[in-house]
Backbone as a chain_set.jsonl record, in Angstrom:
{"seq": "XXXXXXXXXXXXXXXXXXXXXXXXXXXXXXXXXXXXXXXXXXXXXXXXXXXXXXXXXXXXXXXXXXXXXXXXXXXXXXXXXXXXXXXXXXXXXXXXXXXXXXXXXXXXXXXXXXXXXXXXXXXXXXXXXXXXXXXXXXXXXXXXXXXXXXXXXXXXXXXXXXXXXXXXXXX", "coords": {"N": [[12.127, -8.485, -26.697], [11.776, -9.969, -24.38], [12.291, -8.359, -22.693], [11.189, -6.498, -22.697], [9.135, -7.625, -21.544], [9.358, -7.965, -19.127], [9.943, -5.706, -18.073], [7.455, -4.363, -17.941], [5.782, -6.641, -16.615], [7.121, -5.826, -14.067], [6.125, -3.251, -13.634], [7.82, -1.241, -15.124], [7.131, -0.193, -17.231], [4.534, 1.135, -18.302], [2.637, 3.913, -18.733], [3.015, 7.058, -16.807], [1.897, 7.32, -13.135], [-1.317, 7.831, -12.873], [-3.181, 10.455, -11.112], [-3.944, 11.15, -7.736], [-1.486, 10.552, -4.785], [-1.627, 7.494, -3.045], [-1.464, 7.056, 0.271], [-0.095, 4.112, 2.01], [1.048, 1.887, 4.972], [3.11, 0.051, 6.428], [4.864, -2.581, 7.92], [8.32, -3.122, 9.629], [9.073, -6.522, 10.236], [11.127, -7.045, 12.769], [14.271, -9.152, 14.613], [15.88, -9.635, 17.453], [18.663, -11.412, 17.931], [21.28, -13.777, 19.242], [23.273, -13.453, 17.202], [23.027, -10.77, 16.221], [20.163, -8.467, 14.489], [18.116, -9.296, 13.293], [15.539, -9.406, 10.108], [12.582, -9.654, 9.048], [11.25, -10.722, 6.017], [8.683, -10.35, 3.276], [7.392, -12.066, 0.044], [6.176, -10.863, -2.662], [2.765, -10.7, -4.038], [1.875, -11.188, -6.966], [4.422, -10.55, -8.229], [6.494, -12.162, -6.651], [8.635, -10.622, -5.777], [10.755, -9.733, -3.152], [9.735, -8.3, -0.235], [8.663, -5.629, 2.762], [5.956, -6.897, 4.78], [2.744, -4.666, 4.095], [0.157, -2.504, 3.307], [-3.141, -1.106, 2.155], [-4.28, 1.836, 4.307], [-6.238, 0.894, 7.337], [-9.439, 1.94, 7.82], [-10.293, 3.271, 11.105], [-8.144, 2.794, 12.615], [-5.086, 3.577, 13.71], [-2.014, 4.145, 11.81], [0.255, 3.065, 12.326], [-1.138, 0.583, 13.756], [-2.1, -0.095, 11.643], [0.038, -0.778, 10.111], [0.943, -3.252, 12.084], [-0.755, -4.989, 11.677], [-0.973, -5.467, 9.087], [1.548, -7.025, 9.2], [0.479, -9.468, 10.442], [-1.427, -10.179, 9.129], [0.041, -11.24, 6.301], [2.617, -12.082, 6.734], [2.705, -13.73, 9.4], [2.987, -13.146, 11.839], [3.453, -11.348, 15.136], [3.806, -8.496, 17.318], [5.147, -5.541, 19.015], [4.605, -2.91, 17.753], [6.467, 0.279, 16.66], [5.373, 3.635, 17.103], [6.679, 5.395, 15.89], [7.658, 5.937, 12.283], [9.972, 4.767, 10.377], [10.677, 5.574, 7.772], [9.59, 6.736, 4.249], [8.382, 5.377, 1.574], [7.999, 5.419, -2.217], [6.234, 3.884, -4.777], [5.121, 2.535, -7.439], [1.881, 0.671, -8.124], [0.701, -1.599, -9.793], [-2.724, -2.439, -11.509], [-5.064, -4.194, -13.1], [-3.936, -3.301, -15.555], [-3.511, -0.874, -15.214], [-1.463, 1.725, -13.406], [-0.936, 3.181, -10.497], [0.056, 5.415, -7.799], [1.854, 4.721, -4.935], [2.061, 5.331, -1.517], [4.331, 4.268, 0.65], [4.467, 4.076, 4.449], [6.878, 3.203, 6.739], [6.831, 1.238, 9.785], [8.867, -0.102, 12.602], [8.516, -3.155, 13.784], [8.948, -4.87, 16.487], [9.043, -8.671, 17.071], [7.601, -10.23, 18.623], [5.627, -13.108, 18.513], [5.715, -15.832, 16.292], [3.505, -17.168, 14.145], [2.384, -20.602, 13.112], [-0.035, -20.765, 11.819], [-1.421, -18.77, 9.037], [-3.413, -15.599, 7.965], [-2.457, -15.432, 5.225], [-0.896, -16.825, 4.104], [-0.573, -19.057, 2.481], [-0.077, -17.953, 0.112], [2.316, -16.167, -0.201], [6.267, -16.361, 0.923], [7.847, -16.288, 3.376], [10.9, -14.942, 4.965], [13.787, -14.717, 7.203], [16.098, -12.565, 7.594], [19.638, -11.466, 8.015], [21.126, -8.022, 8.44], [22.942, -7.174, 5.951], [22.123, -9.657, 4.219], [19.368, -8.849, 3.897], [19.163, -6.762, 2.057], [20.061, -7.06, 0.098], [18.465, -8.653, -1.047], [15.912, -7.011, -1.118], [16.709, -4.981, -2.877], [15.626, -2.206, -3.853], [16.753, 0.93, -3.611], [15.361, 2.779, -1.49], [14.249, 1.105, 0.335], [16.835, 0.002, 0.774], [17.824, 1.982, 2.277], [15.599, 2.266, 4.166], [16.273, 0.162, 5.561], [18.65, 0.231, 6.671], [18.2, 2.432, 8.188], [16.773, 1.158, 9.759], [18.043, -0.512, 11.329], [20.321, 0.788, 12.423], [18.909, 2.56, 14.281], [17.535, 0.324, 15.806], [19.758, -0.773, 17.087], [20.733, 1.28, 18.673], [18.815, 1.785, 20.188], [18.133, -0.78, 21.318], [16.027, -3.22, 21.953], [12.582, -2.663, 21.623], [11.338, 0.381, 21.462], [10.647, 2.994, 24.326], [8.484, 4.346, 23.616], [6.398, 2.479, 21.71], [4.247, 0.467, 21.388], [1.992, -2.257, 22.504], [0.38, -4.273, 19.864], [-2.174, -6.349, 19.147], [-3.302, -8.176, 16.345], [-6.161, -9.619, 15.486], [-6.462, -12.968, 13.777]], "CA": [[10.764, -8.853, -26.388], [11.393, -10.635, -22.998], [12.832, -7.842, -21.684], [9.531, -5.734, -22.482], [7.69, -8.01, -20.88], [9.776, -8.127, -17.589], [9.613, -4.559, -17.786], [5.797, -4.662, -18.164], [5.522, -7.472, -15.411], [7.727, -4.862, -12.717], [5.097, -1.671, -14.325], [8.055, -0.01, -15.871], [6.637, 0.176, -19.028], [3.42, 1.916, -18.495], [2.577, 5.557, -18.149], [3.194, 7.66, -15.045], [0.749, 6.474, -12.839], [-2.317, 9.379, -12.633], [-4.032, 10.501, -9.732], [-3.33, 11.191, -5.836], [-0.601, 9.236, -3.748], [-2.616, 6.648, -2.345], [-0.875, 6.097, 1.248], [-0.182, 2.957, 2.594], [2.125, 1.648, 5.852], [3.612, -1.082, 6.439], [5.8, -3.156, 8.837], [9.296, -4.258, 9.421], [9.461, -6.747, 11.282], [12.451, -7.606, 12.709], [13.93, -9.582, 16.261], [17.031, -9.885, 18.271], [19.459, -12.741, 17.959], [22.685, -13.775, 19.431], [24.073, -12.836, 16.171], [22.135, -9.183, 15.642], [19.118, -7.828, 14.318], [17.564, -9.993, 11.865], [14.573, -8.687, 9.356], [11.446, -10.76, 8.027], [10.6, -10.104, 4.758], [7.927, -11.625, 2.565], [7.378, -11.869, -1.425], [4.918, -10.316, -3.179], [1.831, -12.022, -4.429], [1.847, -11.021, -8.071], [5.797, -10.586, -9.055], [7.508, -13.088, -6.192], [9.928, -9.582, -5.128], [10.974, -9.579, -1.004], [9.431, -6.914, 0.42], [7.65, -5.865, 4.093], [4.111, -6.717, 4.911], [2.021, -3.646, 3.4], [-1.562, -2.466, 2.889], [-3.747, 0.365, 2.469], [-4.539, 2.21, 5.766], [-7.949, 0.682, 7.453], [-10.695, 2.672, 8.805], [-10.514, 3.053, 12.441], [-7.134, 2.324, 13.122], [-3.55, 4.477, 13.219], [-0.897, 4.31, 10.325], [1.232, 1.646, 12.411], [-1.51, -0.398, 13.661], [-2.166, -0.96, 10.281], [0.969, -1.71, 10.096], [0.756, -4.56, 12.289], [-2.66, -5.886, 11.147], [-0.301, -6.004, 7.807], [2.372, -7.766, 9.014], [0.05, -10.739, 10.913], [-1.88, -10.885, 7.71], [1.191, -11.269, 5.49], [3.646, -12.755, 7.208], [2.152, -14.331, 10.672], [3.934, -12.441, 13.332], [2.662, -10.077, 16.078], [4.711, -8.051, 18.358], [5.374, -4.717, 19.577], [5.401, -1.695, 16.683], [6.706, 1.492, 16.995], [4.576, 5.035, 16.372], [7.391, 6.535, 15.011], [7.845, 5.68, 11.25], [11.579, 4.645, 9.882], [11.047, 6.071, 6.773], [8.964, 6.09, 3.55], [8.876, 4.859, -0.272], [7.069, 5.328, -3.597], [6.133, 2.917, -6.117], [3.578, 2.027, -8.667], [1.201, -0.303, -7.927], [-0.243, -1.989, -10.705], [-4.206, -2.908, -10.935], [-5.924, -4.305, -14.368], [-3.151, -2.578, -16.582], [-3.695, 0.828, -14.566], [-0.929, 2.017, -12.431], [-1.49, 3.957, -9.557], [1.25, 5.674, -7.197], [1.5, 4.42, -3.477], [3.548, 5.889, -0.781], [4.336, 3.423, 1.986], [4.924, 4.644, 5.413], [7.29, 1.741, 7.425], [7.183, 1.118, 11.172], [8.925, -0.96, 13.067], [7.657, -4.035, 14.837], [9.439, -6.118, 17.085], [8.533, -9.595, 16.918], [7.041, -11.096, 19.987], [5.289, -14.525, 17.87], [5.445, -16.319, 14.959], [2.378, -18.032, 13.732], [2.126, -21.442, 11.833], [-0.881, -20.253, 10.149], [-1.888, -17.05, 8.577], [-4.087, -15.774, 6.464], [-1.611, -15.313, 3.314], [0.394, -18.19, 4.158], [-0.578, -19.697, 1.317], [-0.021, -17.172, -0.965], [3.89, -15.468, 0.274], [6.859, -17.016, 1.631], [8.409, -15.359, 4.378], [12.1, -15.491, 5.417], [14.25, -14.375, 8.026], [17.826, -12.374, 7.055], [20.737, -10.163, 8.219], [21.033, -6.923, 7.499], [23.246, -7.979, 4.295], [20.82, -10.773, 3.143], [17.769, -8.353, 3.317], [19.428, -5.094, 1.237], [20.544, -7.714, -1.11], [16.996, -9.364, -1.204], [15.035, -6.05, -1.381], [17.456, -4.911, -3.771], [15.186, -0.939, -4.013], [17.437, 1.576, -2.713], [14.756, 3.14, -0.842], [13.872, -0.057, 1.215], [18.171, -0.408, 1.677], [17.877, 3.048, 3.176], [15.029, 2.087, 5.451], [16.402, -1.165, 6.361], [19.769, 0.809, 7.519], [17.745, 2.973, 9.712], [16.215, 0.267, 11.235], [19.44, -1.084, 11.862], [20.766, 2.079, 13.325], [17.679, 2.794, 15.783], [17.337, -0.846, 17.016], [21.066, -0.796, 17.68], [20.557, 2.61, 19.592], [17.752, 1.487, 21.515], [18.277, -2.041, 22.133], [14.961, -3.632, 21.558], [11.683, -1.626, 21.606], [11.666, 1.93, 22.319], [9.781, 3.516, 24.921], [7.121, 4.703, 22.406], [6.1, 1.445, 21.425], [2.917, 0.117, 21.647], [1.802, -3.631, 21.875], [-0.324, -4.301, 18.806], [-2.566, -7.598, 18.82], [-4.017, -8.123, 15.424], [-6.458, -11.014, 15.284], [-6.989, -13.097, 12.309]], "C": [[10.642, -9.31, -24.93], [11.254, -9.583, -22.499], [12.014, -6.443, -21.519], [8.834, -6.54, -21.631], [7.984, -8.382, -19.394], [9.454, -6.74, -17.038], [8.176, -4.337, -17.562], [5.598, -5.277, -16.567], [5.699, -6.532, -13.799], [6.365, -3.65, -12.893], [5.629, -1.054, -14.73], [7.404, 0.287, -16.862], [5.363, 0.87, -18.741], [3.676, 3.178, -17.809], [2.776, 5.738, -16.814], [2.014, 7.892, -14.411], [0.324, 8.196, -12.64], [-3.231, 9.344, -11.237], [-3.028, 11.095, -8.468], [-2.152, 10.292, -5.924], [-1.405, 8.357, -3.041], [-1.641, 5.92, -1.056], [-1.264, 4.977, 1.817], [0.489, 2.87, 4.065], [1.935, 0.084, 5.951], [5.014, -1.65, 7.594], [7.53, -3.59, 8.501], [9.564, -4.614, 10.905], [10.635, -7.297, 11.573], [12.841, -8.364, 14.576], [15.309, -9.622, 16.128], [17.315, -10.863, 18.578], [21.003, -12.426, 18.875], [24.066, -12.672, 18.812], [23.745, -11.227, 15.569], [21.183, -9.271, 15.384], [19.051, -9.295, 12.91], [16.225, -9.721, 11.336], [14.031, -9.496, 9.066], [10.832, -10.215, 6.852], [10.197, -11.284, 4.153], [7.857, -11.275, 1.067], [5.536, -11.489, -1.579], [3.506, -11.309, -3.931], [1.383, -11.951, -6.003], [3.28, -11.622, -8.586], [6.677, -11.688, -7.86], [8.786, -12.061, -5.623], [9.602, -9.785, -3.723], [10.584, -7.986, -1.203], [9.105, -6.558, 1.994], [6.648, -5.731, 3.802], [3.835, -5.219, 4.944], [0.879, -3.575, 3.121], [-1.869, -0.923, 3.128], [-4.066, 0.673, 4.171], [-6.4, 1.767, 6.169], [-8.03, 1.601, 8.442], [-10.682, 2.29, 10.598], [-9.111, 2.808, 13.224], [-5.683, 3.197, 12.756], [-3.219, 4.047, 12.12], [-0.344, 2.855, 10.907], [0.724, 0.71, 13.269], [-1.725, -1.008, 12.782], [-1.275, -1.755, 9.919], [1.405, -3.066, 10.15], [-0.129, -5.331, 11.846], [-1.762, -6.431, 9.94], [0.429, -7.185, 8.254], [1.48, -9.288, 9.558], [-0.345, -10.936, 9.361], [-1.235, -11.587, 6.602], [2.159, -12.071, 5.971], [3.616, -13.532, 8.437], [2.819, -13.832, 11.72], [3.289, -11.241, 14.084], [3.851, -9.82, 16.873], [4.159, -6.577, 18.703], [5.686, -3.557, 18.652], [5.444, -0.363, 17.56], [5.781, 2.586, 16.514], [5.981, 5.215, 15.944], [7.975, 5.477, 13.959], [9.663, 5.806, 11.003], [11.607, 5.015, 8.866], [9.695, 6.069, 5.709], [9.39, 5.988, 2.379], [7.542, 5.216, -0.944], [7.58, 4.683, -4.637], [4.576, 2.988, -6.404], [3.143, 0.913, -8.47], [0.472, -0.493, -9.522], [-1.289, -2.98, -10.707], [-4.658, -3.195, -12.276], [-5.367, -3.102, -15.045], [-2.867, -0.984, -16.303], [-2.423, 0.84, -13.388], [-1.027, 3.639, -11.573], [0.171, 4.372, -8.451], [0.706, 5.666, -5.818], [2.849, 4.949, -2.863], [3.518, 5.234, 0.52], [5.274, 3.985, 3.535], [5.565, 3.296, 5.973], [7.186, 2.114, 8.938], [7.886, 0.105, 11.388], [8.397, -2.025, 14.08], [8.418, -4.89, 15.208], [8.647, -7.449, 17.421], [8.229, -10.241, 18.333], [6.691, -13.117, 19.76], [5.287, -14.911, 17.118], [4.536, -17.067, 14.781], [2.79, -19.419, 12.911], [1.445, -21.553, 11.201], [-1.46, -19.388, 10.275], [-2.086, -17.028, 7.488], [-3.38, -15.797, 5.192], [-0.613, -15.877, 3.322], [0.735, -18.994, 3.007], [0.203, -19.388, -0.045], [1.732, -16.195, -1.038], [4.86, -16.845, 0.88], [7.812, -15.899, 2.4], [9.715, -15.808, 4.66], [13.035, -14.336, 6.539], [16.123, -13.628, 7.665], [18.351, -11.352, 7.554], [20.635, -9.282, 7.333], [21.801, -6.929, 5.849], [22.304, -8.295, 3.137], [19.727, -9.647, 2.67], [18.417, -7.172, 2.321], [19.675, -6.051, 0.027], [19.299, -8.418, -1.622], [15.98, -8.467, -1.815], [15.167, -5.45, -2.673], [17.164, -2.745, -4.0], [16.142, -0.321, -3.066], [16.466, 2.566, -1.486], [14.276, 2.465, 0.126], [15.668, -0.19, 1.625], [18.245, 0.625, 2.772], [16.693, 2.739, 4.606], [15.536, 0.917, 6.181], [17.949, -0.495, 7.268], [19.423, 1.637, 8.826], [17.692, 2.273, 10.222], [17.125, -0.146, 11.91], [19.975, -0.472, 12.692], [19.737, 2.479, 14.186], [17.379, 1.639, 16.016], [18.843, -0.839, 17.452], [20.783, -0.211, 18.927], [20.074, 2.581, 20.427], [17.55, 0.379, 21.747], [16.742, -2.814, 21.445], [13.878, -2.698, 21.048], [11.454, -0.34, 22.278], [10.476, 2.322, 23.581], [8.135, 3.826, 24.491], [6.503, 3.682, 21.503], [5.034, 1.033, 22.085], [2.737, -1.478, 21.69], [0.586, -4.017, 20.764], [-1.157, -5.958, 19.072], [-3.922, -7.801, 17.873], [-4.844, -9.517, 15.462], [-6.602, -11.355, 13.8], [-8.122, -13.829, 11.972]], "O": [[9.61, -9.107, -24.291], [10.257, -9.429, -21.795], [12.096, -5.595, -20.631], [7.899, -6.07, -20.983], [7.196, -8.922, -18.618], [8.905, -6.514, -15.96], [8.046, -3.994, -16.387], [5.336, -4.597, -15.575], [4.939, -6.484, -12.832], [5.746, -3.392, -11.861], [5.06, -0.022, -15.087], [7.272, 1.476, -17.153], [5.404, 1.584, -19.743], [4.413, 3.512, -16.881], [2.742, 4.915, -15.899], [1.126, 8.56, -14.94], [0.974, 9.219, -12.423], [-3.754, 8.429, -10.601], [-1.827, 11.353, -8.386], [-1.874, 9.506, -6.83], [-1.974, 8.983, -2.147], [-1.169, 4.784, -1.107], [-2.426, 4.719, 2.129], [0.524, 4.006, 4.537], [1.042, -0.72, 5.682], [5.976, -0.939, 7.888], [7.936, -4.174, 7.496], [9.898, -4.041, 11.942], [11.214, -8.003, 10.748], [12.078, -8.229, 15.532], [15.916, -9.643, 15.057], [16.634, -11.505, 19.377], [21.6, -11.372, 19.095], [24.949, -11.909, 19.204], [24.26, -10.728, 14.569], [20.695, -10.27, 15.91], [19.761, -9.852, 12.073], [15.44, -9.793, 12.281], [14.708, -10.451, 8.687], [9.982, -9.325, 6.838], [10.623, -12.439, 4.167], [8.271, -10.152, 0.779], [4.445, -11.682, -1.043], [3.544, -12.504, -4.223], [0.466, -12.717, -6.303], [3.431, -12.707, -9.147], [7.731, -12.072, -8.369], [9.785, -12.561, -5.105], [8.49, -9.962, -3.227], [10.921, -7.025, -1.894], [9.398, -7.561, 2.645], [6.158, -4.948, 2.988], [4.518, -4.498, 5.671], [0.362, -4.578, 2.629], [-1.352, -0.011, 3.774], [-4.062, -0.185, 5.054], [-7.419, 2.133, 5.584], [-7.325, 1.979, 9.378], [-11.013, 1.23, 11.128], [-9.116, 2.645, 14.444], [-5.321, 3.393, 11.596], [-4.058, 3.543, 11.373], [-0.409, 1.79, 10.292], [1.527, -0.091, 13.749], [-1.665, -2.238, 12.75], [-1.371, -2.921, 9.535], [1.885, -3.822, 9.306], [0.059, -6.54, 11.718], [-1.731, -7.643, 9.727], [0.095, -8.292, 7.83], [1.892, -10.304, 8.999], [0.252, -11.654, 8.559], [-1.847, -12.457, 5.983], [2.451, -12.962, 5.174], [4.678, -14.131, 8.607], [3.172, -14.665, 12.555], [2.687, -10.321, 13.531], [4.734, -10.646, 17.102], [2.948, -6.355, 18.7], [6.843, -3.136, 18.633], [4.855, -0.014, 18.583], [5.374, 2.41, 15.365], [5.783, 4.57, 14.915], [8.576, 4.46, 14.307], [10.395, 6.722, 11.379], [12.775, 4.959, 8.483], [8.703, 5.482, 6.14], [10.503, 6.361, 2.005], [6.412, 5.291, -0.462], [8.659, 4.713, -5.229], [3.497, 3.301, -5.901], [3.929, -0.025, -8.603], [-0.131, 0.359, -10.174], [-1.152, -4.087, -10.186], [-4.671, -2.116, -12.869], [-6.012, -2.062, -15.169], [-2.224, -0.166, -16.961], [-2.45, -0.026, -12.514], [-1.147, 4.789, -11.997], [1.167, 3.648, -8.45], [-0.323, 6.212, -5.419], [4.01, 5.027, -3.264], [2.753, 5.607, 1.409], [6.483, 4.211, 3.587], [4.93, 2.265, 5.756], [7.453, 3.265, 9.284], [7.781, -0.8, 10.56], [7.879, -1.669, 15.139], [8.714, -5.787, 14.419], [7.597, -7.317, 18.049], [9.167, -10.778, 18.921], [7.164, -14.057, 20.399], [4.442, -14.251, 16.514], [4.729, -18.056, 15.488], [3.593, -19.245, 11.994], [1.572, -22.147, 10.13], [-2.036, -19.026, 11.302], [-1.678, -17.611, 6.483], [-3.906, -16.238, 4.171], [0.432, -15.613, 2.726], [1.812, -19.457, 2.63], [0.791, -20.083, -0.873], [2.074, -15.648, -2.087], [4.43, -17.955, 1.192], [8.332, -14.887, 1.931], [9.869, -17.029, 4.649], [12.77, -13.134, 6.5], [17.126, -14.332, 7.549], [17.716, -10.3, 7.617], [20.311, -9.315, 6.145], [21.194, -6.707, 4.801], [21.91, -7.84, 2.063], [19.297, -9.5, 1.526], [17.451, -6.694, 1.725], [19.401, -5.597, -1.084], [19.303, -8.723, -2.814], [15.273, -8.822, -2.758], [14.247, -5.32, -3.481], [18.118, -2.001, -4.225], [16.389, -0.802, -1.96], [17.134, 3.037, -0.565], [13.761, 3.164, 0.998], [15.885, -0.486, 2.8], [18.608, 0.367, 3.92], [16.962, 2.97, 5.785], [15.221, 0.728, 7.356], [18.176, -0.826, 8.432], [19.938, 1.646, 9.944], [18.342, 2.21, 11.265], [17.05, -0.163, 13.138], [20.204, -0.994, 13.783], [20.308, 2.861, 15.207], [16.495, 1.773, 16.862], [18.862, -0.958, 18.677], [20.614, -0.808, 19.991], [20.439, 3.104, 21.48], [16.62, 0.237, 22.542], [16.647, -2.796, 20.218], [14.158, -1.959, 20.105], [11.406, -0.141, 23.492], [9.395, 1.735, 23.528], [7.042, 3.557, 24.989], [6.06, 4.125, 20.443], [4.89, 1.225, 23.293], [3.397, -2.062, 20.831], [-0.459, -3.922, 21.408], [-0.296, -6.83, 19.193], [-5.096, -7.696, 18.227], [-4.168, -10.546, 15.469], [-6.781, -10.575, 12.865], [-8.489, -13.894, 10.798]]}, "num_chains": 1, "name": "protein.A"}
């Protein structure tokens, strides 16, 4: 019985979601330490899982400004994202017992600021981790695979690539 209702809680348990792909994008942000690359990931606001700031795509604006707009909203940080996408994922979003299939595009965003308050501060907790911590945090093999890219193209290119944009989302 629990272990229906954990299943349930994640959306395994319901049908295969119907409809379109409903894309999203989403950020990772991440910054340069002494010690390496370190990733910010925040929890979800239903189930409490680490993930990156995420949202549908708004009107008027690229794939990986959205991006950023996500990550201030979500996690309080602005910086520097990349146009070119590190990868993407699909999952089921679940809405009033209906699941729906989303396909999240990631960029990267180098961190320029951290906020002490943002809008969904309330509502997430955000944390800071080595590449380790976060694959072990995320736990989806499709998020370990993007978090390895990232790893492997910020190595490569040091900070922010050429093709990097500065993003400043207000809130």
């Amino acid at each position: 019985m629990l272990r229906r209702f954990f299943d349930w809680w994640r959306g395994a348990d319901l049908a295969e979601p119907e409809g379109p792909v409903t894309p999203q994008s989403g950020a990772v942000p991440y910054r340069m330490t002494d010690k390496g690359v370190r990733f910010l990931l925040v929890t979800s606001r239903r189930t409490g899982r680490w993930l990156f700031p995420k949202g549908g795509l708004m009107p008027g604006l690229e794939a990986w400004d959205s991006a950023a707009r996500e990550a201030l909203e979500e996690a309080g940080v602005e910086g520097v994202v990349s146009c070119e996408a590190l990868g993407a994922y699909r999952s089921a979003r679940v809405r009033d017992e209906r699941s729906q299939m989303i396909e999240v595009t990631l960029y990267p965003l180098e961190v320029t600021r951290q906020l002490d308050r943002w809008p969904e501060k309330a509502q997430r907790r955000r944390r800071w981790a080595d590449i380790d911590e976060a694959c072990a945090m995320v736990r989806d093999p499709d998020l370990v695979a993007i978090l390895e890219t990232a790893q492997a193209r910020i190595a490569a290119q040091g900070a922010a690539s050429g093709k990097a944009k500065k993003v400043r989302a207000k809130a």
